[in-house]
C-alpha positions as CSV (number, residue, x, y, z in Angstrom):
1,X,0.0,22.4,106.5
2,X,-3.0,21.5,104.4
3,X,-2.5,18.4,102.1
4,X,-1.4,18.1,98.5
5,X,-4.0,17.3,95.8
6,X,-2.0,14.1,95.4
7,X,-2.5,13.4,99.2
8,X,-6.1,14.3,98.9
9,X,-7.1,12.6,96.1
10,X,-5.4,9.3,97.6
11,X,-7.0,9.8,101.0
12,X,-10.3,9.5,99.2
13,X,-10.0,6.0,98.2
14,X,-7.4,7.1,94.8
15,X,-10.3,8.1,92.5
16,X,-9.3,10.4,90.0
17,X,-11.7,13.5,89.4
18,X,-13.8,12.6,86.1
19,X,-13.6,15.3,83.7
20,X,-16.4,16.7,81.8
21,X,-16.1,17.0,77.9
22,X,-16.6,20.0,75.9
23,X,-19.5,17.4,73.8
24,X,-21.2,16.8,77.1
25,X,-21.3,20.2,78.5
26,X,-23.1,21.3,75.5
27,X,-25.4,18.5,76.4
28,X,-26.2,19.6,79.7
29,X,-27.0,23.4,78.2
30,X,-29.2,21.9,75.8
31,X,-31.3,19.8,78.0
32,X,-31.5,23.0,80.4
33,X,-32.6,25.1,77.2
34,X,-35.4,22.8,76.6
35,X,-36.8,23.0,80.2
36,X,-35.2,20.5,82.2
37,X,-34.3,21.3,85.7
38,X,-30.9,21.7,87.3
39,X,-31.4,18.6,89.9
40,X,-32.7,16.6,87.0
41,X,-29.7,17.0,84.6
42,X,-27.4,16.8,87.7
43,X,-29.0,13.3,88.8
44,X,-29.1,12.0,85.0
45,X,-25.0,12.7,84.4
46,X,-24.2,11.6,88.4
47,X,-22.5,15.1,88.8
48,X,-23.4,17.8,91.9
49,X,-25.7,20.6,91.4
50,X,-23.3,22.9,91.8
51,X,-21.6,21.4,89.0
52,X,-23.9,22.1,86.7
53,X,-24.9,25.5,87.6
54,X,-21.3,26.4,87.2
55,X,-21.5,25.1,83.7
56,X,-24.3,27.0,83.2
57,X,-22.9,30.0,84.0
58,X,-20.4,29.7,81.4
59,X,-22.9,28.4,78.7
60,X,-21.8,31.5,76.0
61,X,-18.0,30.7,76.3
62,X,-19.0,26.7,75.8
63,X,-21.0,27.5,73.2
64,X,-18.5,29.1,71.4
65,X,-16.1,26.0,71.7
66,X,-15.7,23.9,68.7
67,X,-13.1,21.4,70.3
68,X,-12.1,17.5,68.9
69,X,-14.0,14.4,70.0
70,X,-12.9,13.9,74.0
71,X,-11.6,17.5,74.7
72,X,-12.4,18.6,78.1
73,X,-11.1,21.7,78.1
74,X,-9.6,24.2,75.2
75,X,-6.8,26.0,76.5
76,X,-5.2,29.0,75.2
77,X,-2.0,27.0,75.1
78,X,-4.0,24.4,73.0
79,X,-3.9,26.2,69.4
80,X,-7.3,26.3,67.4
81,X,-5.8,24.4,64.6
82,X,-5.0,21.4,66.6
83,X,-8.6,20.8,67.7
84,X,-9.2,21.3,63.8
85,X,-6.8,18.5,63.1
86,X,-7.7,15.7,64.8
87,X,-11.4,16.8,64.1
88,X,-10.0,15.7,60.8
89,X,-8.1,13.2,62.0
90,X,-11.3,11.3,63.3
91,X,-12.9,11.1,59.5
92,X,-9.3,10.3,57.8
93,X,-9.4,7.4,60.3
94,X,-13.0,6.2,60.0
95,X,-12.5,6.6,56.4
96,X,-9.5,4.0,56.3
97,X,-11.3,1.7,58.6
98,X,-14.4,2.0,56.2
99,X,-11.8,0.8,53.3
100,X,-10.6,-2.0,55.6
101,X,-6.9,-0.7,55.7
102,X,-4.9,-1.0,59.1
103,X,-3.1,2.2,60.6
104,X,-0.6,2.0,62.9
105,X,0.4,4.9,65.3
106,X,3.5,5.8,62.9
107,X,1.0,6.4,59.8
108,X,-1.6,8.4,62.5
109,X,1.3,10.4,63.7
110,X,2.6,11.1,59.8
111,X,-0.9,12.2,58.8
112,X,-1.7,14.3,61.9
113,X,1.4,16.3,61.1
114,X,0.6,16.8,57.3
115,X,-3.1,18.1,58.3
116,X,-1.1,20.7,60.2
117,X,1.2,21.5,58.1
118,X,-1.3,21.9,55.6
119,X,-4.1,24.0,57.4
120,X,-1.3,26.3,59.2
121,X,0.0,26.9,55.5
122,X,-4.1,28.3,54.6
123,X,-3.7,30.4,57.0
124,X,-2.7,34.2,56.2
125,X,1.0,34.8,57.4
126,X,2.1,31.4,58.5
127,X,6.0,31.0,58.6
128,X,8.0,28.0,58.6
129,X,8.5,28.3,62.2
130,X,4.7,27.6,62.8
131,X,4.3,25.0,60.0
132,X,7.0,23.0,61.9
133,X,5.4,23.7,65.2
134,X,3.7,20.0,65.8
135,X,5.7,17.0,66.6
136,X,3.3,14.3,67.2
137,X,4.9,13.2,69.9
138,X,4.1,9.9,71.8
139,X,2.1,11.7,74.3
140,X,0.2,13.5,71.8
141,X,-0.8,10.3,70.8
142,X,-1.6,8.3,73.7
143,X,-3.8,11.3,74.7
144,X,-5.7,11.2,71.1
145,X,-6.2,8.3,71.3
146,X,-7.5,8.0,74.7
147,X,-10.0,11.1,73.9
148,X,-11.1,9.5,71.2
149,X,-11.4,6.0,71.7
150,X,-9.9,4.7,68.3
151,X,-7.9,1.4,70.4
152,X,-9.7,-0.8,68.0
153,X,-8.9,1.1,64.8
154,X,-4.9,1.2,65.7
155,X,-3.2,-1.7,64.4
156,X,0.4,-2.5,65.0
157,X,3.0,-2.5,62.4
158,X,2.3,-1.1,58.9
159,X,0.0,-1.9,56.5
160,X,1.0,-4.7,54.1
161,X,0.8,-4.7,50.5
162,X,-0.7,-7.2,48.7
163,X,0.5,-10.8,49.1
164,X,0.4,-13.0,45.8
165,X,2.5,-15.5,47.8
166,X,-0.1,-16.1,50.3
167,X,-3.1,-15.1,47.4
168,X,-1.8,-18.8,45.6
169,X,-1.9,-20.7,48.3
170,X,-4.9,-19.9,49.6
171,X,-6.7,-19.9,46.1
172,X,-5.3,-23.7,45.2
173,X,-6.7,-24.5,48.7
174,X,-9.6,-23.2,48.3
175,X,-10.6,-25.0,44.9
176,X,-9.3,-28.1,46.6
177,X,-12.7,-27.5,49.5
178,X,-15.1,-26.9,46.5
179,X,-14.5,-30.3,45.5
180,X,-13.8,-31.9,49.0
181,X,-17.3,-30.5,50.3
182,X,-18.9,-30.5,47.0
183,X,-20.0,-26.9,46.8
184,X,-22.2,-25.9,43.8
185,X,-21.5,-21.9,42.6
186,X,-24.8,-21.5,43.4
187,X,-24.5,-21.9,47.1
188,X,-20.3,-20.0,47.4
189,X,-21.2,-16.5,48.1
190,X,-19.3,-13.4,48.0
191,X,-19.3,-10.1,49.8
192,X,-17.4,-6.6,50.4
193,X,-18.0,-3.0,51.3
194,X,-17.3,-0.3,49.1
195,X,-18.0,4.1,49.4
196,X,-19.7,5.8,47.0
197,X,-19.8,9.5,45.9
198,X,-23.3,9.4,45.2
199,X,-23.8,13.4,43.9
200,X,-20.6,13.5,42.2
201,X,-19.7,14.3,38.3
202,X,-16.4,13.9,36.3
203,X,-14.0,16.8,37.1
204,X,-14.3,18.8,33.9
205,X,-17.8,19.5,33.9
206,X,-19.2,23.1,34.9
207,X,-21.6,21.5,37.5
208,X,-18.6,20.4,39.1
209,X,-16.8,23.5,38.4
210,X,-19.2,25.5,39.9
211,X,-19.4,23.2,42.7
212,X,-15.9,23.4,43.5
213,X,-15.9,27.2,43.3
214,X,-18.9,27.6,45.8
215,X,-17.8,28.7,49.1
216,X,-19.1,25.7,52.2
217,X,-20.0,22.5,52.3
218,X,-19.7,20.9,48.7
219,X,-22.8,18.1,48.7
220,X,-20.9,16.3,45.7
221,X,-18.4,14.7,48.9
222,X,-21.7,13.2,50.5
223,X,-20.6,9.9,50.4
224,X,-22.5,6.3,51.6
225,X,-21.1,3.0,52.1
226,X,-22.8,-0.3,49.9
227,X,-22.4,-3.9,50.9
228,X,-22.5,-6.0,47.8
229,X,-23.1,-9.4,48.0
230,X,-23.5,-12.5,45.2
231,X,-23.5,-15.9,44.4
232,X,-20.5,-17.3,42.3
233,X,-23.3,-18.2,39.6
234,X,-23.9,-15.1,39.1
235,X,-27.9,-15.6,39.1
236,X,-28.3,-14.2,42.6
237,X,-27.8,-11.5,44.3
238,X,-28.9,-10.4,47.7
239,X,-30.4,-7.1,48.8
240,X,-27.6,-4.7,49.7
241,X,-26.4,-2.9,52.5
242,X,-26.4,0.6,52.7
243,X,-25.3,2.8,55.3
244,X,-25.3,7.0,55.4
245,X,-24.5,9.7,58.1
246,X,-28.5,10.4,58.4
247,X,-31.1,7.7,59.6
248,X,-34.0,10.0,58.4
249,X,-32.8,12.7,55.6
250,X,-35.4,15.4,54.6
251,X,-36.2,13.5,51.1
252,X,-37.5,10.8,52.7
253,X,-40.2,13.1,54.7
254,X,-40.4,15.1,51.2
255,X,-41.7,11.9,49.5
256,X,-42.8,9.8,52.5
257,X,-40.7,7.1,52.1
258,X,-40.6,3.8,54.0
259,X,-37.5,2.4,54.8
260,X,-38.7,-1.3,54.9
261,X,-39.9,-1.1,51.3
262,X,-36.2,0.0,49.7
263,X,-34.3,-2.4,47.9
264,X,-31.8,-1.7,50.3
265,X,-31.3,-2.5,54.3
266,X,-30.9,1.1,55.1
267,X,-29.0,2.0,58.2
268,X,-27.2,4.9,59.7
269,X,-24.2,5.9,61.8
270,X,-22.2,9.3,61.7
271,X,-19.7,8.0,60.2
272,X,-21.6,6.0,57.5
273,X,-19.5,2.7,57.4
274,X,-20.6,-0.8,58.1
275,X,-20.0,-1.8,61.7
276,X,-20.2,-5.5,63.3
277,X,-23.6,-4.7,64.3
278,X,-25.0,-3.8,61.2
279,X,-23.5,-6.3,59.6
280,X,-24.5,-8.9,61.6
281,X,-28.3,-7.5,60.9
282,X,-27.6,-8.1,57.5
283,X,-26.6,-11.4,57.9
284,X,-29.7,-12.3,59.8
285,X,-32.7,-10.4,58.5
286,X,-31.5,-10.1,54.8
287,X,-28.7,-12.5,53.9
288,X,-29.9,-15.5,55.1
289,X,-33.7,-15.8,54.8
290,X,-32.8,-14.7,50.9
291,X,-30.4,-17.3,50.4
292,X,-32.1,-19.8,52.3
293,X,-35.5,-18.9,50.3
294,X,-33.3,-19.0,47.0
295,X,-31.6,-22.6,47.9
296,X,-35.5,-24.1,48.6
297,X,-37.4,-22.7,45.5
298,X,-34.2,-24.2,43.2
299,X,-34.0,-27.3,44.9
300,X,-30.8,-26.8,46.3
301,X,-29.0,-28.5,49.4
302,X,-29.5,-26.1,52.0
303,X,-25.5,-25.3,52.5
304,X,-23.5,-21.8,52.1
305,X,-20.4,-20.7,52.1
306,X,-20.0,-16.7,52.4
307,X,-16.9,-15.5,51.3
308,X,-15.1,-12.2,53.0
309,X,-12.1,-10.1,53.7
310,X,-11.2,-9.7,57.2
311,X,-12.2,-5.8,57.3
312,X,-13.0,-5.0,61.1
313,X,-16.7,-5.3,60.7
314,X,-15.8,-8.9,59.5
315,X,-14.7,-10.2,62.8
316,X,-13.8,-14.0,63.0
317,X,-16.7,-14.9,65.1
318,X,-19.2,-13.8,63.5
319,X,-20.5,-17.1,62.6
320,X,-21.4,-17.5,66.4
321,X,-23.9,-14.3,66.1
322,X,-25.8,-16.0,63.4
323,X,-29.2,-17.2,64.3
324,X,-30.3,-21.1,64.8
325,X,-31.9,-21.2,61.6
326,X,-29.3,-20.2,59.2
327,X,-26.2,-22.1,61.2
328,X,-26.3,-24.1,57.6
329,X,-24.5,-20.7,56.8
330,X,-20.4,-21.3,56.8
331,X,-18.1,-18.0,56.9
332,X,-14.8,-18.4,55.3
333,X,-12.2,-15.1,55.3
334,X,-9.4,-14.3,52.8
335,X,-5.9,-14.1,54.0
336,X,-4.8,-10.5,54.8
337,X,-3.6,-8.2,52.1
338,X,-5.4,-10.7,49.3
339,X,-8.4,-8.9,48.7
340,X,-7.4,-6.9,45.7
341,X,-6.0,-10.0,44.0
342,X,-8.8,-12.4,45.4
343,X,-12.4,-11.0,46.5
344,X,-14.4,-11.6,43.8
345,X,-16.9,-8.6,44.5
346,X,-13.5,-6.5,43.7
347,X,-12.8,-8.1,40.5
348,X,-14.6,-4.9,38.4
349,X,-17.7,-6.4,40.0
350,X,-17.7,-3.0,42.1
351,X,-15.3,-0.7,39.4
352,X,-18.6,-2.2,36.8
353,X,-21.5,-0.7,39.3
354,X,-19.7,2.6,39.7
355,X,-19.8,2.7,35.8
356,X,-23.2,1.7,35.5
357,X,-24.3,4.1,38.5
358,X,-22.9,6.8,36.9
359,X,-24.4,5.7,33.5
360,X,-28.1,5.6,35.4
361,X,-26.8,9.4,36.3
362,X,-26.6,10.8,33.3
363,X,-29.7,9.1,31.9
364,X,-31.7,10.7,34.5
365,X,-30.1,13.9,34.2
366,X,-30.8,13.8,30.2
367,X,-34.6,12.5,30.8
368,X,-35.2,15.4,33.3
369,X,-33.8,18.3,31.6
370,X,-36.0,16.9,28.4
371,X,-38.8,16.1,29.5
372,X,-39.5,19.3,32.1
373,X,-38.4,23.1,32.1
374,X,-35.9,22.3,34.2
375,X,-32.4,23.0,33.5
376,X,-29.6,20.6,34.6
377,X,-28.1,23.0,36.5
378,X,-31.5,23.4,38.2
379,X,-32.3,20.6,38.3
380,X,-28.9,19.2,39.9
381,X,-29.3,22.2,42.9
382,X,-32.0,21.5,44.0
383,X,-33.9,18.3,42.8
384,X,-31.2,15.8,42.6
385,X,-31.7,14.0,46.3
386,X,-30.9,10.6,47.8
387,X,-34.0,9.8,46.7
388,X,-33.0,10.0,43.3
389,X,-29.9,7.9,44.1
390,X,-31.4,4.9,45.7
391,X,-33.2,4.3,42.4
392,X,-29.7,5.2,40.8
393,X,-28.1,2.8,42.8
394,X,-31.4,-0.1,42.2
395,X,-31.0,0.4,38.7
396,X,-27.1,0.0,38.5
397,X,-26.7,-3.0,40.4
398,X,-30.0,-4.9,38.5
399,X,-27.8,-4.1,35.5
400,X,-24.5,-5.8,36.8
401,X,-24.8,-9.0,34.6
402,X,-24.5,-12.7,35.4
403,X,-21.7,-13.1,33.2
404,X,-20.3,-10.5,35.3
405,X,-20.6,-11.8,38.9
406,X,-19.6,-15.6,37.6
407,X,-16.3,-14.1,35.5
408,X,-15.1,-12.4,38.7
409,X,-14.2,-15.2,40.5
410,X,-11.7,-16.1,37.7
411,X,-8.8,-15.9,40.2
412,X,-10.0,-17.6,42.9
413,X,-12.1,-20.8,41.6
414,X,-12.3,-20.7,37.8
415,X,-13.3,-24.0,38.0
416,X,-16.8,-22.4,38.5
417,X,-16.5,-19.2,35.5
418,X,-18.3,-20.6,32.6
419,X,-16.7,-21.6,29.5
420,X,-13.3,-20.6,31.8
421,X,-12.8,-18.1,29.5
422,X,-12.7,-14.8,31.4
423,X,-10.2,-13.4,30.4
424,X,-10.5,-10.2,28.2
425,X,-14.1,-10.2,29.5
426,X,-13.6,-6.5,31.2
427,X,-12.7,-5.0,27.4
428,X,-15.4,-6.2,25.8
429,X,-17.9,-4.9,28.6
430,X,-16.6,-1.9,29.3
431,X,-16.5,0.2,26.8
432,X,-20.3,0.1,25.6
433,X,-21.2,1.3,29.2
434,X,-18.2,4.3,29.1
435,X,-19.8,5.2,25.3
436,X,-22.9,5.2,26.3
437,X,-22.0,7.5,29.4
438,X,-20.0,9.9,26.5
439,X,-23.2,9.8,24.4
440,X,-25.5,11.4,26.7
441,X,-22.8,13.5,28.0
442,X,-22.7,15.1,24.7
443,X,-26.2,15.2,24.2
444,X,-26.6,17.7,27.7
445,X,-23.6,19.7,26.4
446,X,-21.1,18.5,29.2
447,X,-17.6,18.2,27.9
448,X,-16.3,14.9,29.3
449,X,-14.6,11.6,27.6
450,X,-13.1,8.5,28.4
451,X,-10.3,9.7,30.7
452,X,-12.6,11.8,32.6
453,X,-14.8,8.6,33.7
454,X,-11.9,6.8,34.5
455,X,-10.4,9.4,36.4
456,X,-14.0,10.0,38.5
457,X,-14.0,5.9,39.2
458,X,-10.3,6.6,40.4
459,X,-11.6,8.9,42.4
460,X,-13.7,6.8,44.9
461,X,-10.3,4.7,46.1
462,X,-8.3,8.1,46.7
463,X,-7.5,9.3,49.9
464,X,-9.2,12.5,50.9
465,X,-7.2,15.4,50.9
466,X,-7.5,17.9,53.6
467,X,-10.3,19.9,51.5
468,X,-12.3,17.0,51.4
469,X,-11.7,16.0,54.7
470,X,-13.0,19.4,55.6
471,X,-16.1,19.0,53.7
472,X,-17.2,15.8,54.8
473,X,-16.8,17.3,58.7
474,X,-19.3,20.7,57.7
475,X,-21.7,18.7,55.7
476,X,-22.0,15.9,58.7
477,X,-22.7,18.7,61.4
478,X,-24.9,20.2,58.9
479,X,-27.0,17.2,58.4
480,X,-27.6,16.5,62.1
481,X,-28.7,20.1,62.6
482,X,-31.2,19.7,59.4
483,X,-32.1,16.1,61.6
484,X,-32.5,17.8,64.7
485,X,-34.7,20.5,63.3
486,X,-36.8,18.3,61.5
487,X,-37.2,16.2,64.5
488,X,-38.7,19.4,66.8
489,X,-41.2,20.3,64.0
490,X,-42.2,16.7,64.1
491,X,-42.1,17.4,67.7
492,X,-44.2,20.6,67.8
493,X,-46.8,18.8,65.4
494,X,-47.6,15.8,68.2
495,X,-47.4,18.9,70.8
496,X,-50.6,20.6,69.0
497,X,-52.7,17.5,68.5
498,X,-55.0,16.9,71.2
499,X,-55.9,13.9,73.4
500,X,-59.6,14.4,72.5
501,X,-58.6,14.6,68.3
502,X,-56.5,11.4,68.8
503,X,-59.2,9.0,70.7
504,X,-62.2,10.4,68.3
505,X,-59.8,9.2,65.4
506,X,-58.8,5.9,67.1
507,X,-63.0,5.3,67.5
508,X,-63.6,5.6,63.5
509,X,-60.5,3.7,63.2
510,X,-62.1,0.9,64.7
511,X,-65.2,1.3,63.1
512,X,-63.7,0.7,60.0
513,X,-61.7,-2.3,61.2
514,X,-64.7,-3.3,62.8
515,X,-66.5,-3.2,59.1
516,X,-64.2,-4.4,56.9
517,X,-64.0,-7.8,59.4
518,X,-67.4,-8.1,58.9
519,X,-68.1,-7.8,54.9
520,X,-64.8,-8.1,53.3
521,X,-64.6,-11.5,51.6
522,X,-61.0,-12.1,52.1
523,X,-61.0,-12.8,56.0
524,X,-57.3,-13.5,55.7
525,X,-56.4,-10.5,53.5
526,X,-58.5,-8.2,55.8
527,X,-57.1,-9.4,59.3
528,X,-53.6,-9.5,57.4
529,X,-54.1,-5.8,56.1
530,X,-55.7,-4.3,59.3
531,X,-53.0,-5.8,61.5
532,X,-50.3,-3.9,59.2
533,X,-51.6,-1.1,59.7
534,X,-51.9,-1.0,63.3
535,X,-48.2,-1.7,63.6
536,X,-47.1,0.7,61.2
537,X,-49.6,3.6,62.0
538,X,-51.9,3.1,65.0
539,X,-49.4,2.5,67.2
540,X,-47.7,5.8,67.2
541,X,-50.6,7.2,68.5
542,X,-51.3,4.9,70.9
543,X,-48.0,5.7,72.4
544,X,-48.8,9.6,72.7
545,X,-52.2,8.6,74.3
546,X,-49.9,6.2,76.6
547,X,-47.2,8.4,77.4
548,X,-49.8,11.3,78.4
549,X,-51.3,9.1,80.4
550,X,-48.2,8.4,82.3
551,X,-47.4,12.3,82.7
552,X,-50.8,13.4,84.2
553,X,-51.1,10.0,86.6
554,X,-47.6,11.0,87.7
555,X,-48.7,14.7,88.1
556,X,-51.9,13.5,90.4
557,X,-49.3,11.6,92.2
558,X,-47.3,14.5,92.4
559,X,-50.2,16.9,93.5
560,X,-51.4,14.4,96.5
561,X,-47.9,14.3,97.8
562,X,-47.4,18.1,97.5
563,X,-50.9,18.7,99.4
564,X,-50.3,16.3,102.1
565,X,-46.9,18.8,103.1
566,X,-46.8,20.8,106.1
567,X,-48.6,24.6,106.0
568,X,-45.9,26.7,104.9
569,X,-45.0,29.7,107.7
570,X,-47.1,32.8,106.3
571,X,-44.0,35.1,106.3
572,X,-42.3,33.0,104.2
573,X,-42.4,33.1,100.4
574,X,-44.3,29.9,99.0
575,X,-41.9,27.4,96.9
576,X,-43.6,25.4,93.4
577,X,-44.5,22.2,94.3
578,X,-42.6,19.6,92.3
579,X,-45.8,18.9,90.6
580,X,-46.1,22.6,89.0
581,X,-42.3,22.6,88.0
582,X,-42.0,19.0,86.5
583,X,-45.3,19.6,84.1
584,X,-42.9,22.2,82.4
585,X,-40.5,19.6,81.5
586,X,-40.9,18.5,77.6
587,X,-42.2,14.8,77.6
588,X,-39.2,13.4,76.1
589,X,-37.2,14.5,78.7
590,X,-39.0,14.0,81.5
591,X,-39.4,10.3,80.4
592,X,-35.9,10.0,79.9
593,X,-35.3,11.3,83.5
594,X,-37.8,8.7,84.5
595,X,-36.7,6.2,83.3
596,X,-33.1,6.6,85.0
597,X,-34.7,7.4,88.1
598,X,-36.3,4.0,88.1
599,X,-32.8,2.7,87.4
């Protein structure tokens, strides 16, 4: 009798057969789309020809799959809606873990089953039968989670409320090591993350209510994530953090912008939330050459204590990543579940941006529509762009006063506030910003007041409903298509420039370098400028010239090895050499495949 699977599978060594996601398949499909060759894509995923010709066999069905994060197959006993919900799932968690809040398998399992609940219920004749169709079992669970690797998002126990215990104890401590080490506000910094709505008006206006009644994505959810960081003098503050879904949107083509001259480290990820990584970048290549600059040019001991929650891209040993020259740099983190009582960058520091953000909003909606033809809602379909909001965002946070950033450590060491008189401070701020906002409001015809800004500034901490969940999943796959296709026309641009056009323009190139060395009277200034620009421009092309280089050597290589083959029998049809069927390969492929060959 032939052997079990079981049997089988243990006879060859216990290795369990790897399964190929529905992600990857469409991988695969792609990469054989765009002219790579079966034994190619079969040597770059370690998987059998055969393999990968069954795949693409079945590329229309695969196609047609729209399955969760880690999904290998989609079953017919595996209802649409549940891919749908822990597609959902995914965001809702990577939105808590952006917020810093813990969520334990018992708040997973209790959300999963409201997203089902709650899509089954949009669907046309749902009964109560099928609303109550989805358990979230344990198993469920353990297989989400290993699909979708969220391990380190999963935190045991529920999340804590805040602890005003543990919030005193640690803030008489921590006055007591101001004095102890003799900290000066201007070297006790503070930092946190916080999401930001950046197309997004008060509820009541028609651009909103048009928005909402628009069938598809609604660009009003596009949301970013800010890292805020300042002194507890409140006379510096560093350049921020921000992080979106796209590392290269269309604006920034649109008006060429470079991202080393924003007034914010701009990074990416699909999820846009700070990670360790990025923040760790932050630390090194923004926070501490400004701070360390800042300390110097105000004759300050060079000594810094940065201030933080314990949110997961806060691990404890971060300190350990910093680089030699700013281990002068101390990290210090807040108890858990004490931020909202303690973090001074929460203390209406961030609730005070917002306000001013959406202030800088309306003033550039009001200068636009009357200054231009434009109309608002014209101009807010299909001018407004992230473009607009980075100076949005420069302009809010320049107008975040000192008085500000010093009054919000009130709580925590109000030994350093000025005058110790803080409180009462947000009232008298406030409101001028709010009338302000009301004022132009009016002016444009937009019917909002004072509970409407509070309400949109409430908004930001809500949880996402199912709508918006939704929304944030079609405008994310939408973006990385609009990426995607940018990417080949930038693609098919390189592809029509010749060799030939690129070395005649390297040769002027270095004419001109050649002539301003000679006569300009700056040498400094000319060797500083001509260097710049052969890092930031030359150098692309050099690396076309290069990598065309590579592919035609390789191809000669190719050729010789091809023509020193055995004469073929007559009868028999000829066969492509290799060197004929790899020059069909698109140059970022075939590099790719080259350079996992060599490894």
């Amino acid at each position: 009798m032939a052997p079990s699977k079981k049997k089988k599978v243990e006879k060859e060594g216990g290795k369990k057969k790897a399964m190929i996601t529905v992600e990857v398949k469409k991988k695969m499909i792609e990469k054989h789309e765009r002219g790579m060759r079966v034994a190619d894509i079969a040597r770059f995923y370690n998987k059998s020809t055969s393999t990968i010709c069954t795949i693409l066999k079945k590329k229309e069905n695969i196609r047609g799959l729209d399955a969760a994060k880690g999904v290998t197959r989609v079953s017919k006993q595996r209802p649409r809606v549940l891919e749908d919900v822990e597609k959902l799932l995914l965001i809702w968690i990577n939105e808590k873990k952006r917020a810093g809040d813990n969520v334990s398998e018992s708040i997973i399992c209790e959300k999963a089953k409201a997203l089902y609940v709650d899509l089954v219920s949009k669907q046309p004749g749902t009964s109560q039968e099928n609303e109550d169709g989805f358990k979230a079992s344990r198993g469920w669970f353990d297989n989400f989670k290993r699909r979708s690797g969220i391990h380190s998002a999963v935190k045991p126990g529920e999340a804590a409320s805040s602890d005003a215990k543990a919030a005193e104890v640690f803030a008489a401590e921590f006055q007591k090591l101001m004095v102890f080490d003799c900290y000066l506000p201007e070297q006790v910094f503070s930092c946190n993350e916080t999401g930001l709505f950046w197309k997004k008006m008060p509820k009541r206006t028609y651009l909103t209510a048009e928005e909402n009644a628009m069938p598809g994505p609604k660009p009003m959810k596009d949301r970013l994530t800010l890292l805020f960081c300042a002194n507890a003098s409140g006379d510096f503050k560093v350049k921020p953090l921000l992080v979106y879904h796209s590392e290269n949107p269309r604006a920034f083509k649109k008006y060429h912008v470079e991202k080393s001259q924003l007034n914010v480290m701009w990074r990416s990820n699909s999820k846009a939330w700070v990670t360790r990584i990025l923040f760790v970048e932050w630390i090194n290549e923004v926070f501490g050459p400004a701070v360390k600059e800042y300390l110097l040019e105000n004759n300050l001991p060079l000594k810094v204590l940065l201030l933080m929650d314990d949110a997961p891209a806060h691990p404890p040993g971060v300190q350990d990543d910093l680089l030699e020259e700013f281990k002068f740099i101390k990290v210090k983190f807040l108890p858990p579940n004490t931020t909202p009582l303690l973090q001074p960058i929460n203390q209406q520091v961030i609730s005070n941006f917002k306000k001013l953000y959406t202030k800088a909003l309306f003033q550039l909606c009001f200068e636009v529509t009357e200054g231009t033809d434009l109309s608002l809602r014209e101009f807010w379909k299909n001018h407004f762009n992230i473009v607009n909001c980075l100076n949005l965002i420069d302009n809010a946070w320049n107008w975040v006063s000192k008085r500000t950033l010093n009054s919000a450590w009130g709580n925590l060491w109000s030994d350093c506030v000025l005058g110790h008189d803080f409180n009462g401070f947000d009232q008298e701020l406030e409101p001028p910003v709010v009338h302000q906002i009301l004022s132009l409001g009016e002016i444009m015809g937009l019917e909002v007041n004072e509970e409407d800004i509070e309400e949109l500034l409430e908004e930001y901490g809500q949880e996402l409903t199912t709508d918006e969940l939704m929304d944030l999943h079609r405008d994310q796959r939408l973006e990385v298509k609009e990426e995607i296709s940018s990417e080949e026309e930038d693609k098919r641009a390189q592809e029509s420039l010749t060799s030939n056009e690129i070395r005649e323009m390297c040769k002027m190139w270095e004419k001109v370098q050649h002539f301003v060395e000679k006569y300009h009277p700056n040498k400094d200034v000319a060797v500083q400028t001509i260097n710049l620009f052969n890092d930031n421009t030359m150098s692309h092309f050099h690396q076309i010239l290069k990598r065309r280089q590579k592919q035609v050597s390789l191809d000669r290589l190719l050729g010789k090895i091809s023509d020193r083959r055995p004469t073929q029998n007559p009868s028999s049809s000829p066969s492509p050499s290799s060197s004929s069927l790899l020059s069909h390969l698109p140059h970022t492929n075939y590099d790719s495949f080259q350079r996992q060959s060599a490894g």
